[in-house]
PDB file of N, CA, C and O in Angstrom:
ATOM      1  N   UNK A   1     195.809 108.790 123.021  1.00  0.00           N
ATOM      2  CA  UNK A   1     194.585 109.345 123.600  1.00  0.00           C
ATOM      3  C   UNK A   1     194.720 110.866 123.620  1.00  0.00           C
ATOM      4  O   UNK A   1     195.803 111.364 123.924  1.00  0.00           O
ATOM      5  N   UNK A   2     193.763 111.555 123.336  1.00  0.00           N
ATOM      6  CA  UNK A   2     193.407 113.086 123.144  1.00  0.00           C
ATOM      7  C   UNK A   2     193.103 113.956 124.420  1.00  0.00           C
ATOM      8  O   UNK A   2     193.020 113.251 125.425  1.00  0.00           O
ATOM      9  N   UNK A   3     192.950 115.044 124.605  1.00  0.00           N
ATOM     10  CA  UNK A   3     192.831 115.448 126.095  1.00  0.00           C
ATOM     11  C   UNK A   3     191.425 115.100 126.245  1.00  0.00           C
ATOM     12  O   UNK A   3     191.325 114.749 127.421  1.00  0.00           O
ATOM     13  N   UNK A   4     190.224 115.004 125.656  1.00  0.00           N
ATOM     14  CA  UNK A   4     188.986 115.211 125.501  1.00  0.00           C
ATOM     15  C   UNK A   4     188.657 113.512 125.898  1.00  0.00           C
ATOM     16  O   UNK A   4     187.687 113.249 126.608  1.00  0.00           O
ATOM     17  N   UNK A   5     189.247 112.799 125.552  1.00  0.00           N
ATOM     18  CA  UNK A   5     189.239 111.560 126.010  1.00  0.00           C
ATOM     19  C   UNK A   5     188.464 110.781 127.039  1.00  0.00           C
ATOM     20  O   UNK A   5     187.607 109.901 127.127  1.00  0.00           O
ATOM     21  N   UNK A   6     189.379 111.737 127.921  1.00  0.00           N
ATOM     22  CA  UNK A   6     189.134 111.573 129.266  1.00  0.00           C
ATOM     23  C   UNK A   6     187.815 111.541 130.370  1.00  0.00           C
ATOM     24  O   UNK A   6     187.400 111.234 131.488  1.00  0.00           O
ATOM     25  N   UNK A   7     187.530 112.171 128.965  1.00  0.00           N
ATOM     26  CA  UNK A   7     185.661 112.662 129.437  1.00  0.00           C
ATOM     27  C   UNK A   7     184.870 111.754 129.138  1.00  0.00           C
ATOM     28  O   UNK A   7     185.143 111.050 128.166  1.00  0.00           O
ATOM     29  N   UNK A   8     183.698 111.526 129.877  1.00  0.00           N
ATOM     30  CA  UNK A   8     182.561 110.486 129.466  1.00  0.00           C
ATOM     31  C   UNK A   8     181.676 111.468 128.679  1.00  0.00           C
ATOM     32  O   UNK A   8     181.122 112.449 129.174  1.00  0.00           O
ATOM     33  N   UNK A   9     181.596 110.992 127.097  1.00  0.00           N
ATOM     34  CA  UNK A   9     180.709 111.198 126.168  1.00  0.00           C
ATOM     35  C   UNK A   9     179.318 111.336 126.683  1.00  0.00           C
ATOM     36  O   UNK A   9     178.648 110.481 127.262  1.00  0.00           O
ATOM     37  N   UNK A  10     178.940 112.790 126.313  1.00  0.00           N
ATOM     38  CA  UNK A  10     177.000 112.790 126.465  1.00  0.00           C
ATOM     39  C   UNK A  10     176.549 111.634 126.127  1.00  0.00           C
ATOM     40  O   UNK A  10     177.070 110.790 125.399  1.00  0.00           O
ATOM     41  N   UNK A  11     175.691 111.619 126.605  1.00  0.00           N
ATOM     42  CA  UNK A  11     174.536 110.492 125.885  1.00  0.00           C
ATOM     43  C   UNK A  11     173.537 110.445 125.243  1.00  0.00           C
ATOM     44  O   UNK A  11     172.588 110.532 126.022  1.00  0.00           O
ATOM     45  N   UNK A  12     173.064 110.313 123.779  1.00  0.00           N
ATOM     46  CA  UNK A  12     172.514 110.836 123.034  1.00  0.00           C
ATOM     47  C   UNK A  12     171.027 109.992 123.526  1.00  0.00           C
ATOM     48  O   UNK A  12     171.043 108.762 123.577  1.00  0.00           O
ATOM     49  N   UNK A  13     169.895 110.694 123.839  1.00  0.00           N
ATOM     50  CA  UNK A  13     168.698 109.869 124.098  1.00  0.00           C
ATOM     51  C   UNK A  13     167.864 110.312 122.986  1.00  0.00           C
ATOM     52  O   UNK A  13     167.536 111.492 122.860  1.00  0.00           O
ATOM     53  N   UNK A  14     167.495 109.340 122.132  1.00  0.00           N
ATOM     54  CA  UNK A  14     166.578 109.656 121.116  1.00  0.00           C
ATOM     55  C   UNK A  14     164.990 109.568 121.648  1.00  0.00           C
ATOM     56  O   UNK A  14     164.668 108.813 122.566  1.00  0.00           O
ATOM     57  N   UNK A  15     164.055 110.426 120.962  1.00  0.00           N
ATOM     58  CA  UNK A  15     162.899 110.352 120.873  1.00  0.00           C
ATOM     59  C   UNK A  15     162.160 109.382 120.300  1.00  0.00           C
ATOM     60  O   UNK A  15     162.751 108.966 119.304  1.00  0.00           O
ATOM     61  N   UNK A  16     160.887 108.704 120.525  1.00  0.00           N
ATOM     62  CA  UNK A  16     160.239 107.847 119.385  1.00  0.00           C
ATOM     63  C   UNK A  16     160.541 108.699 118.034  1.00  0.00           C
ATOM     64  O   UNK A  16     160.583 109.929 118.031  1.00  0.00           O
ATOM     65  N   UNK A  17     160.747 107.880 116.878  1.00  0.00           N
ATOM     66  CA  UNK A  17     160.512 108.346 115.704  1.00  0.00           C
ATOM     67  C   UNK A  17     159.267 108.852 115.324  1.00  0.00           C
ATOM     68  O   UNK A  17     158.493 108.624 116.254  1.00  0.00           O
ATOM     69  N   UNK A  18     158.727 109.396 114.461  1.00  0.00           N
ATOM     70  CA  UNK A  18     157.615 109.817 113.993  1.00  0.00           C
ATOM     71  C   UNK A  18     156.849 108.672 113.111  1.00  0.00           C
ATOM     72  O   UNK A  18     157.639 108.163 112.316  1.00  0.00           O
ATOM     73  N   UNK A  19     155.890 108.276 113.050  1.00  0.00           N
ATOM     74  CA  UNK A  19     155.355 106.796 112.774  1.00  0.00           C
ATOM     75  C   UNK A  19     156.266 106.480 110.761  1.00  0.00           C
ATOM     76  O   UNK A  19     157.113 105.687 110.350  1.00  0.00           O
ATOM     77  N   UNK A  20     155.615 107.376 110.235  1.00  0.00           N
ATOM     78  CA  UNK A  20     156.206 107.379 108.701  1.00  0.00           C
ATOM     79  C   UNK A  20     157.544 106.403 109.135  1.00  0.00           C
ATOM     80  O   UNK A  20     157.568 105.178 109.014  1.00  0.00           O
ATOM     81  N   UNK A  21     158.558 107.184 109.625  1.00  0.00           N
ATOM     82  CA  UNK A  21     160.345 107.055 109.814  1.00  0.00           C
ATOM     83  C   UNK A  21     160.446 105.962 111.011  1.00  0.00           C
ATOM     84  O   UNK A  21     161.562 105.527 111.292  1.00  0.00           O
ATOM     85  N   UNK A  22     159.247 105.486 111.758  1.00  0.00           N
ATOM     86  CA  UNK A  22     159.479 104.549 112.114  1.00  0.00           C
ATOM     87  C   UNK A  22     158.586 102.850 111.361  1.00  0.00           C
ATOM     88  O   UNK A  22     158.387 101.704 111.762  1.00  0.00           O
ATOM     89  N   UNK A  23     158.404 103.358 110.579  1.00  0.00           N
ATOM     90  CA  UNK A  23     157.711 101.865 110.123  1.00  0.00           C
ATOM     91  C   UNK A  23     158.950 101.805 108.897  1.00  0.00           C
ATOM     92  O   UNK A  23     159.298 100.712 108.450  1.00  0.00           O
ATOM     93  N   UNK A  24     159.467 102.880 108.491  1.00  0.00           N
ATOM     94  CA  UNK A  24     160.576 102.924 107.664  1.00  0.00           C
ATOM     95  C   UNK A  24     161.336 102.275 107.878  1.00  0.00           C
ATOM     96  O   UNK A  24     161.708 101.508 106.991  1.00  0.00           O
ATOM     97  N   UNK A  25     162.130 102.247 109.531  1.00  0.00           N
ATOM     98  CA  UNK A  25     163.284 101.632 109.984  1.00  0.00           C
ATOM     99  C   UNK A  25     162.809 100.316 110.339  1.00  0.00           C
ATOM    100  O   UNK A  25     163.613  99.387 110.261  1.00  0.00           O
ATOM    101  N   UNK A  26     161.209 100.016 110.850  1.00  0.00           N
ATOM    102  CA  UNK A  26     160.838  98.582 111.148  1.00  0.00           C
ATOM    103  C   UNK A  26     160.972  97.898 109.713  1.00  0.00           C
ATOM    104  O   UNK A  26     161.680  96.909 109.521  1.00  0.00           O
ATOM    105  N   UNK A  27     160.321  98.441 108.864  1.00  0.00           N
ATOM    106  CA  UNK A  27     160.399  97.363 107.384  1.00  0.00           C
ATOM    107  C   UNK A  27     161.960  96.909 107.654  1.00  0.00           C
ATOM    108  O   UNK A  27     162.439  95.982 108.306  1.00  0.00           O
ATOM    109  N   UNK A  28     162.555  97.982 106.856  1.00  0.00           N
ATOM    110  CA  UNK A  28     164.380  97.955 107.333  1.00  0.00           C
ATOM    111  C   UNK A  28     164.890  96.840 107.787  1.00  0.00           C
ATOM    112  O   UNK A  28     165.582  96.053 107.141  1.00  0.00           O
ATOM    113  N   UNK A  29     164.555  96.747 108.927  1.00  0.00           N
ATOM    114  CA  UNK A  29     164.984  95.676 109.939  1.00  0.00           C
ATOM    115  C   UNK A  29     164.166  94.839 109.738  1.00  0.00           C
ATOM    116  O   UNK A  29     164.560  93.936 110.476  1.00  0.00           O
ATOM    117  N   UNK A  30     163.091  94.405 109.147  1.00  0.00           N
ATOM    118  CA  UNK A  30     162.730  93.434 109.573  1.00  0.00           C
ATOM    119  C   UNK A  30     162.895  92.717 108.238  1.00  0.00           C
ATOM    120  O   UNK A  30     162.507  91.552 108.325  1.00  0.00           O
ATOM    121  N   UNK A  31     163.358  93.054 107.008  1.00  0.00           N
ATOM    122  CA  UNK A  31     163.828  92.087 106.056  1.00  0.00           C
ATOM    123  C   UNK A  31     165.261  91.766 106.278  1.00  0.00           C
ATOM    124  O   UNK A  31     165.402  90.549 106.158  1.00  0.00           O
ATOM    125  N   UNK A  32     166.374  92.356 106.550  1.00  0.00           N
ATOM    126  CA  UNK A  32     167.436  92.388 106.900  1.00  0.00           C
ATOM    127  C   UNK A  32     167.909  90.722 107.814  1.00  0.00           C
ATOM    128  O   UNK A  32     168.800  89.953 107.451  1.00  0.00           O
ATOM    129  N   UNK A  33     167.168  90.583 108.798  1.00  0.00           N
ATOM    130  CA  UNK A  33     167.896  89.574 109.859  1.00  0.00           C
ATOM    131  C   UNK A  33     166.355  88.524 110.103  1.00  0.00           C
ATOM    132  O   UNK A  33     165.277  88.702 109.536  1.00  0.00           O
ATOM    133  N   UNK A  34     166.701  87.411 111.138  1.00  0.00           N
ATOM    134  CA  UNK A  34     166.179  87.040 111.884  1.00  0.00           C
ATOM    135  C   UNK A  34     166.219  87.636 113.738  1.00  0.00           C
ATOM    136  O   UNK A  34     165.607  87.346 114.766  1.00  0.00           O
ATOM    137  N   UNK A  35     167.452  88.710 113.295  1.00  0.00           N
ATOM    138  CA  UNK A  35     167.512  88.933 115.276  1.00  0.00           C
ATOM    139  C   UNK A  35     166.227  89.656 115.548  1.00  0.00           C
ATOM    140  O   UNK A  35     165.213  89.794 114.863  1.00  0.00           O
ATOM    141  N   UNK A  36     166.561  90.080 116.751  1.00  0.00           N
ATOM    142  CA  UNK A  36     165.400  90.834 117.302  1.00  0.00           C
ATOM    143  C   UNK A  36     165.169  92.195 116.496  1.00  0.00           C
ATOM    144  O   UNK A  36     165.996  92.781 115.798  1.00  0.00           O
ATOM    145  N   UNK A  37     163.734  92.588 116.783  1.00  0.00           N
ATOM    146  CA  UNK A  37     163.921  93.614 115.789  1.00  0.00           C
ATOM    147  C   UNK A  37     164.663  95.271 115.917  1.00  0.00           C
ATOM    148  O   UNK A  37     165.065  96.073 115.074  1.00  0.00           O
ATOM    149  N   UNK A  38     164.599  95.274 117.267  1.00  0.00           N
ATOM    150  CA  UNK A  38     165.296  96.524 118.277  1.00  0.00           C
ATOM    151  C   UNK A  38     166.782  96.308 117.849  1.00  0.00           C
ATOM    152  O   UNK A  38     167.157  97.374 117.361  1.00  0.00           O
ATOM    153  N   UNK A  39     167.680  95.486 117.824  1.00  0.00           N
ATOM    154  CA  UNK A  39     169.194  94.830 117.656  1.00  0.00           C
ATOM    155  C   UNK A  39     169.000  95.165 116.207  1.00  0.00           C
ATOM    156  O   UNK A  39     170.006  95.613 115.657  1.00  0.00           O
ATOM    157  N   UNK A  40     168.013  95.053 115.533  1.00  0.00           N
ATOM    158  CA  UNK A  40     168.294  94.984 113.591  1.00  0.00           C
ATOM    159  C   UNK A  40     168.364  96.351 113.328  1.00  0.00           C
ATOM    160  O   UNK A  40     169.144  96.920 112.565  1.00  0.00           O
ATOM    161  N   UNK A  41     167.057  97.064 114.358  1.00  0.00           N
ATOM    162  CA  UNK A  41     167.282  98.812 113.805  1.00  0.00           C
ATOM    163  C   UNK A  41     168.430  99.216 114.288  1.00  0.00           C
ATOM    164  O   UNK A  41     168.824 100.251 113.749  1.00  0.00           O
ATOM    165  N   UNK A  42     169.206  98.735 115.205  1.00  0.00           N
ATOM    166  CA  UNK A  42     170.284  99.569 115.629  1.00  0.00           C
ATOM    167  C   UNK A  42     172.003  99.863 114.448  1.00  0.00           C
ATOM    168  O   UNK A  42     172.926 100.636 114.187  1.00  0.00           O
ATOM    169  N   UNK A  43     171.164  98.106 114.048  1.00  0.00           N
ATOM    170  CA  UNK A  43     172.194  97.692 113.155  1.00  0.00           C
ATOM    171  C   UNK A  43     171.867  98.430 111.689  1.00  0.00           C
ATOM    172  O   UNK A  43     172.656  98.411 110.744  1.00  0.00           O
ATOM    173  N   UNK A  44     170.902  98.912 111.677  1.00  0.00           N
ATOM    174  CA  UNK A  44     170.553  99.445 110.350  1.00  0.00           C
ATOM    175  C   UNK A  44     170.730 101.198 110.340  1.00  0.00           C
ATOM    176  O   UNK A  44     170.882 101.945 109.373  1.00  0.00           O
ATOM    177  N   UNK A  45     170.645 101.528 111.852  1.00  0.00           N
ATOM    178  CA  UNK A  45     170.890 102.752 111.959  1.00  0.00           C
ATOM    179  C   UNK A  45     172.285 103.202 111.568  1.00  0.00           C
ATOM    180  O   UNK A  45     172.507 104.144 110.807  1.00  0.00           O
ATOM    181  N   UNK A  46     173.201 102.455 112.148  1.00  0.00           N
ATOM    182  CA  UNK A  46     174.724 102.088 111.873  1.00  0.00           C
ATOM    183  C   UNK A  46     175.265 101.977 110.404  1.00  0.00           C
ATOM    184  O   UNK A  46     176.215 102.651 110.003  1.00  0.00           O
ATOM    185  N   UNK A  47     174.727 101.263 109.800  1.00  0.00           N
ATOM    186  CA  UNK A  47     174.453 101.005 108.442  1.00  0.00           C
ATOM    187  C   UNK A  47     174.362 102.505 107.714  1.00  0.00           C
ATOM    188  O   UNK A  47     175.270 103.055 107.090  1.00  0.00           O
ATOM    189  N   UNK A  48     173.241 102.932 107.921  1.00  0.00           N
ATOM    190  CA  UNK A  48     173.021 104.268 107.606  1.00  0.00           C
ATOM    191  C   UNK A  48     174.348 105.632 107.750  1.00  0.00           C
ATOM    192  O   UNK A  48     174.793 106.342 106.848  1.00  0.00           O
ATOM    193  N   UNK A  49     174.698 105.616 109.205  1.00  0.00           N
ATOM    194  CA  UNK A  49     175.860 106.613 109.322  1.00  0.00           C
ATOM    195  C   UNK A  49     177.084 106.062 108.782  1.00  0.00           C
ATOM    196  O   UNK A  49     177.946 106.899 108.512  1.00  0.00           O
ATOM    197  N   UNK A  50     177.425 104.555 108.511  1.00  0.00           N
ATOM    198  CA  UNK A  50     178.579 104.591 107.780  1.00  0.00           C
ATOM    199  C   UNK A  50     178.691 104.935 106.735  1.00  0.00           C
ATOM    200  O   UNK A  50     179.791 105.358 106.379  1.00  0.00           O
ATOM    201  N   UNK A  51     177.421 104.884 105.674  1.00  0.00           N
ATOM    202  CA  UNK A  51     177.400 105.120 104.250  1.00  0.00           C
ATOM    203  C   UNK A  51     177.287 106.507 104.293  1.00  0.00           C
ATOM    204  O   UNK A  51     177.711 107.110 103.307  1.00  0.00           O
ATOM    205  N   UNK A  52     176.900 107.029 105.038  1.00  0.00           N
ATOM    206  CA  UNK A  52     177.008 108.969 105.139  1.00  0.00           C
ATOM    207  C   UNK A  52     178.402 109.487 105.704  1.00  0.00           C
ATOM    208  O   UNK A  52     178.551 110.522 106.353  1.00  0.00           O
ATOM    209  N   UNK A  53     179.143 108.818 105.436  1.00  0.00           N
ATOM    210  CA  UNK A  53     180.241 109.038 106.616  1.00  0.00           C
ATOM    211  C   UNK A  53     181.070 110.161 106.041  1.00  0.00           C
ATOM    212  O   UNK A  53     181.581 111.049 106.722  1.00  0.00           O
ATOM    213  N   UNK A  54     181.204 109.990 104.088  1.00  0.00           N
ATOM    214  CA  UNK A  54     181.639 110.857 103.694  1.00  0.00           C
ATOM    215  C   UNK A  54     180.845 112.397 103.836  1.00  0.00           C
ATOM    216  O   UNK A  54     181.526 113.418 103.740  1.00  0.00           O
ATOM    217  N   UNK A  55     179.942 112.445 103.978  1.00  0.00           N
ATOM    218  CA  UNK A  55     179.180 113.503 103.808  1.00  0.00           C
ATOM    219  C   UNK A  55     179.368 114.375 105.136  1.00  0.00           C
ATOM    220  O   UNK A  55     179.927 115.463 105.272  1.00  0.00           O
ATOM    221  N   UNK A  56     178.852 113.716 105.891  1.00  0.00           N
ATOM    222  CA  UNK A  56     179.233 113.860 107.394  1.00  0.00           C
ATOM    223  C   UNK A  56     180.249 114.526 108.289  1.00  0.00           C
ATOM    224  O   UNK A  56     180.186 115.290 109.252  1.00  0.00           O
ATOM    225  N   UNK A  57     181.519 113.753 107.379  1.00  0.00           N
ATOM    226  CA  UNK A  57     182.825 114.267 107.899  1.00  0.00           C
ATOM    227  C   UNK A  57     183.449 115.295 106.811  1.00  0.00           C
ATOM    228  O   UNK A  57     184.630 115.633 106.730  1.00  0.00           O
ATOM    229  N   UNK A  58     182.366 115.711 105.994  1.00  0.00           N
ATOM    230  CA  UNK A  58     182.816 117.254 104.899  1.00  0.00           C
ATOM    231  C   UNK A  58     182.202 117.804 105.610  1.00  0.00           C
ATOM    232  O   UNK A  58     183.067 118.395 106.257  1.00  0.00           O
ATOM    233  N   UNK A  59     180.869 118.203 106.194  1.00  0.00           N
ATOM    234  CA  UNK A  59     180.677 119.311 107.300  1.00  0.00           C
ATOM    235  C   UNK A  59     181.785 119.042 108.141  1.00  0.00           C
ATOM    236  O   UNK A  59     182.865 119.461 107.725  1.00  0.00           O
ATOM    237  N   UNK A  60     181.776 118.523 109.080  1.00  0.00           N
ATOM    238  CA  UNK A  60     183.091 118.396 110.318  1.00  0.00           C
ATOM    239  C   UNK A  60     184.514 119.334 109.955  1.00  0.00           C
ATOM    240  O   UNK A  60     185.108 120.075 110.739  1.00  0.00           O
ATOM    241  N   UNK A  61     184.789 119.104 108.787  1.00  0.00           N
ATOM    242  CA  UNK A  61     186.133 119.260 108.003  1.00  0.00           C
ATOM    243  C   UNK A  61     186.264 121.224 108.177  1.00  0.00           C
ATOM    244  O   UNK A  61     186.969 122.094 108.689  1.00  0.00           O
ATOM    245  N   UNK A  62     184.767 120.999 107.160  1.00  0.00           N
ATOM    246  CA  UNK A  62     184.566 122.243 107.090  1.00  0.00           C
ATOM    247  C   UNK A  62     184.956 122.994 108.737  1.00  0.00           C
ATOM    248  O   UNK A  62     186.084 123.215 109.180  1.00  0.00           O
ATOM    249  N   UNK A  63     183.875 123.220 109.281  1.00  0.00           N
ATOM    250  CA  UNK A  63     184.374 123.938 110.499  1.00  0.00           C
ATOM    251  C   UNK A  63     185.309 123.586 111.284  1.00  0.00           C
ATOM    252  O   UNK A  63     185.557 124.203 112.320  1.00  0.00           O
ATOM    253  N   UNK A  64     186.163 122.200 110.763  1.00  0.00           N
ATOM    254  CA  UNK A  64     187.632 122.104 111.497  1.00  0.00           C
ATOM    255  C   UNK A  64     188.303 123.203 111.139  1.00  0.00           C
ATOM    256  O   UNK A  64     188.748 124.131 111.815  1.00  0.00           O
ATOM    257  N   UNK A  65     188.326 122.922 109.679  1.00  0.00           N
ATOM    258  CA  UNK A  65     189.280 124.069 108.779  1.00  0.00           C
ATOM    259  C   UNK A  65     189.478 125.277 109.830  1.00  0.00           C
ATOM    260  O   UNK A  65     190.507 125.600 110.425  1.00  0.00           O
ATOM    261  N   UNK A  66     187.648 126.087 109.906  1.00  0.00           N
ATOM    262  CA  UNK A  66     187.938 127.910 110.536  1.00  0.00           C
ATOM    263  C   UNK A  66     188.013 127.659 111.813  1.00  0.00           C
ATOM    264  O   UNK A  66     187.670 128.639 112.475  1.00  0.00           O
ATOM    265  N   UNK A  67     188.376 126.589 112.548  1.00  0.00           N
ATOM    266  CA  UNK A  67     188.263 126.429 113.821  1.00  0.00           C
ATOM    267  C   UNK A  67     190.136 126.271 114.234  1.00  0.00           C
ATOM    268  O   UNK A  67     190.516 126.507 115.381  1.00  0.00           O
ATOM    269  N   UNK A  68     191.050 125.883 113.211  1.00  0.00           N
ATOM    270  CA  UNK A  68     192.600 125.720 113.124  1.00  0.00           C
ATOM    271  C   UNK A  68     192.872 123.998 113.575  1.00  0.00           C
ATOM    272  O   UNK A  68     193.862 123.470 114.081  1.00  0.00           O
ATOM    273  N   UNK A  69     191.413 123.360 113.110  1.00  0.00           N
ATOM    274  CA  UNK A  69     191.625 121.837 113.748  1.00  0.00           C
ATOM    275  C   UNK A  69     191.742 121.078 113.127  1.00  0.00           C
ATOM    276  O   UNK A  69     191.255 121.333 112.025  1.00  0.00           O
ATOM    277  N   UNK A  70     192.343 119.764 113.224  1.00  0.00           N
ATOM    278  CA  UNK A  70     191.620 118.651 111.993  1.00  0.00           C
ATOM    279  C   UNK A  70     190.328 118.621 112.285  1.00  0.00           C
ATOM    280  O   UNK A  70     189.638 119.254 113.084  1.00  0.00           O
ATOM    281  N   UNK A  71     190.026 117.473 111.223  1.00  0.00           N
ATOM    282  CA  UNK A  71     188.244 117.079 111.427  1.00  0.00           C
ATOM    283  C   UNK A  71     188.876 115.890 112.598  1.00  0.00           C
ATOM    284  O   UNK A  71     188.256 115.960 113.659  1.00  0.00           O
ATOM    285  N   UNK A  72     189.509 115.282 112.593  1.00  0.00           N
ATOM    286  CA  UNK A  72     189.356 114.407 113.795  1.00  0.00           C
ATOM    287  C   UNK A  72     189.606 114.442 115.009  1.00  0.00           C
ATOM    288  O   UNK A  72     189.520 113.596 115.900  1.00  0.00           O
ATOM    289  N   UNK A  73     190.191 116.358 114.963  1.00  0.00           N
ATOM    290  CA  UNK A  73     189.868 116.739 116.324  1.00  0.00           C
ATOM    291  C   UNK A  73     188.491 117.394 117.056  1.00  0.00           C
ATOM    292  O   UNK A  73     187.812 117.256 118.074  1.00  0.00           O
ATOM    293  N   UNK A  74     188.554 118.165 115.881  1.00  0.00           N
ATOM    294  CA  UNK A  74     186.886 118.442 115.973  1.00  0.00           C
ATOM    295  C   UNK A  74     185.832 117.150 116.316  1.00  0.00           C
ATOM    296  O   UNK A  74     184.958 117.402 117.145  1.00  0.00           O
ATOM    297  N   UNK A  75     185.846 116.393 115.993  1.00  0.00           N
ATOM    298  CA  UNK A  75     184.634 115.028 116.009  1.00  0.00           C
ATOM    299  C   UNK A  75     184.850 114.456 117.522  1.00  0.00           C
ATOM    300  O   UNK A  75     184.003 113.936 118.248  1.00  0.00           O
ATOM    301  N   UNK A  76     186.070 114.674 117.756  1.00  0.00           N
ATOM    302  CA  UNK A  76     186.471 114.507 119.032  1.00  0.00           C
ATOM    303  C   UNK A  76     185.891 115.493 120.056  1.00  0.00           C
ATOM    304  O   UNK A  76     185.244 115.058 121.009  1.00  0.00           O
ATOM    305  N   UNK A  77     186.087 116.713 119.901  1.00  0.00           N
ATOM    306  CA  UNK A  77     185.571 118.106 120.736  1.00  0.00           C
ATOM    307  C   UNK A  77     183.880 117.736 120.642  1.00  0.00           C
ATOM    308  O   UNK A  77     183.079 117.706 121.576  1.00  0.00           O
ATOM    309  N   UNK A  78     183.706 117.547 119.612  1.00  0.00           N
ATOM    310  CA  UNK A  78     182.290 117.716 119.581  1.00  0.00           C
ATOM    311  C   UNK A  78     181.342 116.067 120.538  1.00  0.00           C
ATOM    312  O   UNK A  78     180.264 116.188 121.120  1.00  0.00           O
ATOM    313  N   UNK A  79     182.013 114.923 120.446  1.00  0.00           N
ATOM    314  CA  UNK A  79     181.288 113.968 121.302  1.00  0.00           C
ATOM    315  C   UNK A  79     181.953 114.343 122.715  1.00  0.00           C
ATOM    316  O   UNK A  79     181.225 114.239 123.702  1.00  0.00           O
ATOM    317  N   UNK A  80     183.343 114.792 122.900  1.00  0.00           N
ATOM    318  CA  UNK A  80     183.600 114.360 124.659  1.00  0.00           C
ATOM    319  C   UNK A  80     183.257 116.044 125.243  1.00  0.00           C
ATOM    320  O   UNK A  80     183.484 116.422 126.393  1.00  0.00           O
ATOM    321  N   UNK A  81     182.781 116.731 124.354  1.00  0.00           N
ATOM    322  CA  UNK A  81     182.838 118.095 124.929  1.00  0.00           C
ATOM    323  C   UNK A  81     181.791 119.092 124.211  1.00  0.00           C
ATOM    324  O   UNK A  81     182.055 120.275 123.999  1.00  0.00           O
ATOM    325  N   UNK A  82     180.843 118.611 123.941  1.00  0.00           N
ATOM    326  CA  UNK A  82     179.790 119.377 122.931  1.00  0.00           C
ATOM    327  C   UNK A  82     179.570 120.253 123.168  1.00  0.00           C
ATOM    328  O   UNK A  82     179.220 120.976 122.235  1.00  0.00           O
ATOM    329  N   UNK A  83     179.607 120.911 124.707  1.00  0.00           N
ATOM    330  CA  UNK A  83     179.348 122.222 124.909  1.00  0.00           C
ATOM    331  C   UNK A  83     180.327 123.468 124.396  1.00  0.00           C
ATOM    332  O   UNK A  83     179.799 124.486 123.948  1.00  0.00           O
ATOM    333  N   UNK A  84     182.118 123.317 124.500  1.00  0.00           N
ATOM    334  CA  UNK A  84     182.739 123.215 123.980  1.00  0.00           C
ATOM    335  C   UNK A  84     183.040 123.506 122.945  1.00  0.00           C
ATOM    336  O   UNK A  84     183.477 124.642 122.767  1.00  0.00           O
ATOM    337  N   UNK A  85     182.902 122.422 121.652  1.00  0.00           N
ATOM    338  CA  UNK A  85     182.673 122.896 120.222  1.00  0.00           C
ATOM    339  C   UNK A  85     181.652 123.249 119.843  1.00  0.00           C
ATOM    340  O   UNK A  85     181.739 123.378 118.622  1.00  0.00           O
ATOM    341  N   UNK A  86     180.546 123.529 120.240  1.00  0.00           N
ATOM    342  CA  UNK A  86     179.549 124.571 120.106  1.00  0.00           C
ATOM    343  C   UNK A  86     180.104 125.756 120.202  1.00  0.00           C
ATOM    344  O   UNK A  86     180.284 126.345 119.136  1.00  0.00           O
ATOM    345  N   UNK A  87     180.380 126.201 121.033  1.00  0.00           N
ATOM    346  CA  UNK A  87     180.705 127.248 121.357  1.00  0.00           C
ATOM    347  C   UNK A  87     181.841 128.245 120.278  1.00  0.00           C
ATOM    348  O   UNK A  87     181.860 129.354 119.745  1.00  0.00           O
ATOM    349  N   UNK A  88     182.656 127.085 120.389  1.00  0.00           N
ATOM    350  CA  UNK A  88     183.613 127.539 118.991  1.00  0.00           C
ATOM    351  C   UNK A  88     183.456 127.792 118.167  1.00  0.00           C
ATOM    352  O   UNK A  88     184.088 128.621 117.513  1.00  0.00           O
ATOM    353  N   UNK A  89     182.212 126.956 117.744  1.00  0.00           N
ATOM    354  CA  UNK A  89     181.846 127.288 116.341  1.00  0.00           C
ATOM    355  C   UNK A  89     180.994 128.196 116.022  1.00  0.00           C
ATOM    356  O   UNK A  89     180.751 128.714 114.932  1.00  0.00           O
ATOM    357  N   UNK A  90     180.347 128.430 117.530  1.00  0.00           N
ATOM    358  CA  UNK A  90     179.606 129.938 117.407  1.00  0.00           C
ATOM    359  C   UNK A  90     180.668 131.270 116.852  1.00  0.00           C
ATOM    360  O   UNK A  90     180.459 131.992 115.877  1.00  0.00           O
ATOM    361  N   UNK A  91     181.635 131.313 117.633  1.00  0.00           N
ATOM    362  CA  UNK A  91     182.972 132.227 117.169  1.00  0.00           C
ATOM    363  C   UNK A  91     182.990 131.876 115.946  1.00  0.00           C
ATOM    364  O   UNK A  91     182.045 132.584 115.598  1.00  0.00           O
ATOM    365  N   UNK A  92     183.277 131.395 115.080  1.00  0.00           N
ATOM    366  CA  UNK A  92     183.715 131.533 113.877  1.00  0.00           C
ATOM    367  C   UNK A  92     182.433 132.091 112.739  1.00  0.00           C
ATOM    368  O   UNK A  92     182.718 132.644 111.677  1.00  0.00           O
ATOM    369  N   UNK A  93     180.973 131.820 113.202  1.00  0.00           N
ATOM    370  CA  UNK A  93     179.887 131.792 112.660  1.00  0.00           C
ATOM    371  C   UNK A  93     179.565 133.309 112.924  1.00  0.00           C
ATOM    372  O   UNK A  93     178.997 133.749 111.924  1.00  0.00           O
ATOM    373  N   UNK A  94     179.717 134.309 113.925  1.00  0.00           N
ATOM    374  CA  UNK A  94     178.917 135.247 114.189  1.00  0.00           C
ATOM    375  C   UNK A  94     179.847 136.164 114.092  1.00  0.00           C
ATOM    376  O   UNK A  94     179.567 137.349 114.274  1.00  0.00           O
TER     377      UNK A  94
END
């Protein structure tokens, strides 16, 4: 366990989608399963960030690099402490 650990993760509250990006994710889900359809988008949202995962974690990397971190400390700073690695990464940016 990491020092950052220790902390309870923000909580990300999303907005309604915008109708386009949400009939997007309803189609989505609704060929996908028989579950409910709320449980299918979640599962499809998921779906989505694993297949980006490479992409994702080359930004991360990146500002691990000028930050002296891994990326899997950084990913860490950034969910248990966002205010935190913001901040850091303002330093390296300005």
């Amino acid at each position: 366990m990491n020092q950052y650990q220790t902390r309870k993760p923000q909580e990300i509250k999303l907005n309604s989608l915008n109708l386009y990006e949400d009939q997007l994710l309803n189609a989505l889900a609704f060929f996908r399963t028989k579950r409910e359809l709320s449980i299918q988008a979640r599962h499809c949202l998921s779906m989505y960030l694993r297949s980006s995962e490479e992409r994702i974690m080359k930004e991360v990397e990146f500002y691990a690099r000028h930050c002296g971190m891994s990326a899997e400390e950084l990913l860490d700073l950034m969910y248990y402490a966002p205010d935190q690695a913001q901040n850091l990464i303002k330093g390296i940016i300005s």
